[in-house]
Each structure stands twice: as structure tokens, then as C-alpha cells.
DRENLO-122187 format. One record per residue: residue in one letter; x, y, z of N, C-alpha, C in turn; chain; residue number from 1. Coordinates in Angstrom, 1 decimal. Atoms other than C-alpha are relative to their C-alpha. Layout:
BEGIN
a; X; Y; Z; X; Y; Z; X; Y; Z; A; NUM;
...
This chain:
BEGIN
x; 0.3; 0.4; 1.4; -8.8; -10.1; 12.7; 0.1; -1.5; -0.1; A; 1;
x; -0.3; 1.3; 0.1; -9.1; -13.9; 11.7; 1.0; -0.2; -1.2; A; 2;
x; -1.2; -0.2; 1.5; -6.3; -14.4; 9.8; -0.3; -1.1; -1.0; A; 3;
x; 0.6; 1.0; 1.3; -8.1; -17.1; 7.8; 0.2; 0.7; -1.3; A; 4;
x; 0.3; -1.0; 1.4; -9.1; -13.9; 5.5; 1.0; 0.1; -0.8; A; 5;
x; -1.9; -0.7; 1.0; -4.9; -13.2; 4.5; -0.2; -1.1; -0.7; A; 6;
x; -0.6; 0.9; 1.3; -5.1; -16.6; 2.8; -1.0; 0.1; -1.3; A; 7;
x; 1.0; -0.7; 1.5; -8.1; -15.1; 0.5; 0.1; 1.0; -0.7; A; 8;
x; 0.3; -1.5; 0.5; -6.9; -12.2; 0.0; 0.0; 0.5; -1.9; A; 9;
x; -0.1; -0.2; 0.7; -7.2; -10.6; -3.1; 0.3; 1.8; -0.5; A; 10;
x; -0.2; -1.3; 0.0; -6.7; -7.2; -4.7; -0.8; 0.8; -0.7; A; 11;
x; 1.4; -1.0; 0.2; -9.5; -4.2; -5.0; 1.0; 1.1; -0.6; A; 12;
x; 0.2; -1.6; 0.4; -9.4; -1.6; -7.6; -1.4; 0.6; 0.0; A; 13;
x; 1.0; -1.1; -0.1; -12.7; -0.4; -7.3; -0.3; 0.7; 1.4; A; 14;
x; -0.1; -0.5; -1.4; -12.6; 1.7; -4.1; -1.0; 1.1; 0.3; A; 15;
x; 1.3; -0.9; -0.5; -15.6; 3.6; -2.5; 0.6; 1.7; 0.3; A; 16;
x; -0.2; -1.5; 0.2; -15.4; 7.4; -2.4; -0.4; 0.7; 1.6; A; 17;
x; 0.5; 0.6; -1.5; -15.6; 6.8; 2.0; 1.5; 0.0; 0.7; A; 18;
x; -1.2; 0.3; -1.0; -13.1; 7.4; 4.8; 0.0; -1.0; 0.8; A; 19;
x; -0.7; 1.2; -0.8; -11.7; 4.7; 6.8; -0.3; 0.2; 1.4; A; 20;
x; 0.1; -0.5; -1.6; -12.2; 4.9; 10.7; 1.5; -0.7; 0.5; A; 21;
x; -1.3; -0.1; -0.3; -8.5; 5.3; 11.8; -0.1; -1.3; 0.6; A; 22;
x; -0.2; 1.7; -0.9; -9.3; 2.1; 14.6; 0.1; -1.1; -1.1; A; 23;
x; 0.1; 1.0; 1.0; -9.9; -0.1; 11.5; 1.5; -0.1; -0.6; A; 24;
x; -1.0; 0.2; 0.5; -6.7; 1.0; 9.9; 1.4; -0.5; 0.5; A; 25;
x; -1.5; 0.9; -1.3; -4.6; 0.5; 12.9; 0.2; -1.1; 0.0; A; 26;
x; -0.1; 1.8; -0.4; -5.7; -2.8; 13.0; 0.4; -0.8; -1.1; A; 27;
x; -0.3; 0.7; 1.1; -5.1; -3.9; 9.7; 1.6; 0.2; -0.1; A; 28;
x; -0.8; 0.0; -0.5; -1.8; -2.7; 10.1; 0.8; -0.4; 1.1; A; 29;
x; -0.4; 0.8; -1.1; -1.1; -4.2; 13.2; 0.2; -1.4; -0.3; A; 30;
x; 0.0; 1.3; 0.4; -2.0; -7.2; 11.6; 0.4; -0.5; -1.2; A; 31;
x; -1.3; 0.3; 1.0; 0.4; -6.9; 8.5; 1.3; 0.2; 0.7; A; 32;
x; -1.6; 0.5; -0.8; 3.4; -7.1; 10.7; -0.2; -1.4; 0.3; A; 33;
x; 0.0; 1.5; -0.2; 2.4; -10.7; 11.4; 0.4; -1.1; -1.2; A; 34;
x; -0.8; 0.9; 1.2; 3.7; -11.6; 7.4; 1.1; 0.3; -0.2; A; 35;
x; -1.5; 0.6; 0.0; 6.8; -12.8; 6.7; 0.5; 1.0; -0.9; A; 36;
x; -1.5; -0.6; 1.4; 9.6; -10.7; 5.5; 1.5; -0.8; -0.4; A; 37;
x; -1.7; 0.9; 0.1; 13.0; -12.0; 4.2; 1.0; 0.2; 1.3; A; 38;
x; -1.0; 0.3; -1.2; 14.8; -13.1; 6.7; 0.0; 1.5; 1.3; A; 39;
x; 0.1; -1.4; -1.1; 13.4; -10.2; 9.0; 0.7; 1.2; 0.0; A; 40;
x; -1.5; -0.8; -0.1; 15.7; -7.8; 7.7; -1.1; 1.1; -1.0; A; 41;
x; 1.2; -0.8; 0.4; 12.3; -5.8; 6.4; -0.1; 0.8; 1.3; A; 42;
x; 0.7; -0.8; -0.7; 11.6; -3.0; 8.8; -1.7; 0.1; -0.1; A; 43;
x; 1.2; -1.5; 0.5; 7.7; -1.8; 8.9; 0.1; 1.4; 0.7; A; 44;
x; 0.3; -1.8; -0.1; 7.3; 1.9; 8.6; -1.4; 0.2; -0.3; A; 45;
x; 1.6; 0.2; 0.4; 3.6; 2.8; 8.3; 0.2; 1.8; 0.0; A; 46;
x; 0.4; -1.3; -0.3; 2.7; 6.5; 7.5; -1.7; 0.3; -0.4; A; 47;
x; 1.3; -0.1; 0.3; -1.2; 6.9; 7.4; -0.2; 1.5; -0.7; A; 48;
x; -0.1; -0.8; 0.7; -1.9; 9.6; 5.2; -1.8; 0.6; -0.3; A; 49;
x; 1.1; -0.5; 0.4; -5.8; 11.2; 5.4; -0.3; 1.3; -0.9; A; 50;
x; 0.4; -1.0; 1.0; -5.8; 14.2; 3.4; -0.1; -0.1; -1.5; A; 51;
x; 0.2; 0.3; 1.6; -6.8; 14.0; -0.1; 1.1; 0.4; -1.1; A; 52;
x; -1.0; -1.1; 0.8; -4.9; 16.6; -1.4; 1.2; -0.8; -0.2; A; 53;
x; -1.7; 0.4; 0.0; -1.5; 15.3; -0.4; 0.1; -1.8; -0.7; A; 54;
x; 0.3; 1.0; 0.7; -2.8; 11.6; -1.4; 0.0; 0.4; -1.6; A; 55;
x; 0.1; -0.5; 1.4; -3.5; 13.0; -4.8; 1.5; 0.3; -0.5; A; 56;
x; -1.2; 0.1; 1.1; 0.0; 14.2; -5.5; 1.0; -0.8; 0.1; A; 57;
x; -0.3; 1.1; 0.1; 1.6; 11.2; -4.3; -0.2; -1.0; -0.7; A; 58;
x; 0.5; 1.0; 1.4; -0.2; 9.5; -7.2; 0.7; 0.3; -0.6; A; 59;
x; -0.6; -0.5; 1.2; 0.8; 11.7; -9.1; 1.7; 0.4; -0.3; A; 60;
x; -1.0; -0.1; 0.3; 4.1; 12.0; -8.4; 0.8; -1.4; 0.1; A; 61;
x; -0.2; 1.3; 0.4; 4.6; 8.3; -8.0; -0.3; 0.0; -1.4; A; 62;
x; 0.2; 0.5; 1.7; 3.3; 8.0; -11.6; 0.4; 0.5; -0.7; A; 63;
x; -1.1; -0.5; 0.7; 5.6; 10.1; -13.0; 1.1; -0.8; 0.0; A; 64;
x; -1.5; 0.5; -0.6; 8.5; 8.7; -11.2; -0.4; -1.9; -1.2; A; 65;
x; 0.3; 1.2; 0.8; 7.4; 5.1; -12.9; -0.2; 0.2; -1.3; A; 66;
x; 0.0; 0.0; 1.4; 6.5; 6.0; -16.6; 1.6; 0.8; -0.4; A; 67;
x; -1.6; -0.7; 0.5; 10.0; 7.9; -16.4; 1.1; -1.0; 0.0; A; 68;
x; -0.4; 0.9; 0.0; 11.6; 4.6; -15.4; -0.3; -1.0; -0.8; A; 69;
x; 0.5; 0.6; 1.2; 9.5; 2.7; -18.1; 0.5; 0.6; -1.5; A; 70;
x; -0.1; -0.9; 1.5; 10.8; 5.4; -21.0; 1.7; -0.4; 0.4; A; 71;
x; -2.1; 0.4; 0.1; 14.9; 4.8; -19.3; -0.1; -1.1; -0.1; A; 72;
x; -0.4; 1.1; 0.2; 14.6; 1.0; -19.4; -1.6; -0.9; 0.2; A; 73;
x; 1.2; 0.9; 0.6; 11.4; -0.6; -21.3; 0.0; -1.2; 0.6; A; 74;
x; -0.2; 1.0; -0.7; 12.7; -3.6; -19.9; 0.0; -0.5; 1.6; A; 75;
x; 0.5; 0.2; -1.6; 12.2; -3.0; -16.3; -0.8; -0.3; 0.4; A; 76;
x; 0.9; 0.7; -0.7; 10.4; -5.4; -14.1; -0.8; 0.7; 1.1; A; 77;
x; 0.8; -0.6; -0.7; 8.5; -2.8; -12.5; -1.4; -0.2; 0.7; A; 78;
């Protein structure tokens, strides 16, 4: 990857309705261990996750988990 691109990066919500080719993801991954964590005391863990299904209630159960913490403390910098 030219890592020129990480200093452009930006962030995509509109996402194509299209699988990934696993080589591609590896690599992008491979090549987010190359940014800095605090004082290296970040592990990465990577779990790739293709099935829809299971992606789907991971949204959904992430976005529970977050409006339930938005209703205990409005004030949370979430």
C-alpha cells in the first residue's frame, strides 16, 4: 500500500452492497498495525467477520449497547 493514502484518509458512509476479496482485507490490516498506538501498550486483535447475518446483529446489538449508555449518562462522550 503507499502509505501516502493514510494521510488522506477520510471516512465512507456510503458502502456498496459487494464483498471484499479477503487478500485485500489482509492487507489493509497488515497495514493498520503500522499506526501509532499510545505508547504501544495497544494490542491489535483483528476478527474478520463475512457473514451477513452475524454482521447484522452486531449492529444491532452494538446499537443498543450505545443508546442504552446515551439514556444512563446524556453526558457521555461516546
Amino acid at each position: 500500500m503507499d502509505f501516502r493514502t493514510l494521510l488522506h484518509r477520510r471516512s465512507v458512509r456510503d458502502f456498496q452492497d459487494k464483498n471484499v476479496r479477503l487478500s485485500t482485507v489482509k492487507e489493509s490490516l497488515q497495514d493498520t498495525c503500522f499506526a501509532h498506538a499510545a505508547r504501544n501498550l495497544q494490542p491489535c486483535r483483528f476478527i474478520i467477520i463475512q457473514n451477513r447475518h452475524v454482521i447484522k446483529r452486531l449492529y444491532d446489538e452494538s446499537k443498543k449497547n450505545i443508546l442504552s449508555d446515551i439514556m444512563q449518562n446524556p453526558a457521555s462522550p461516546i
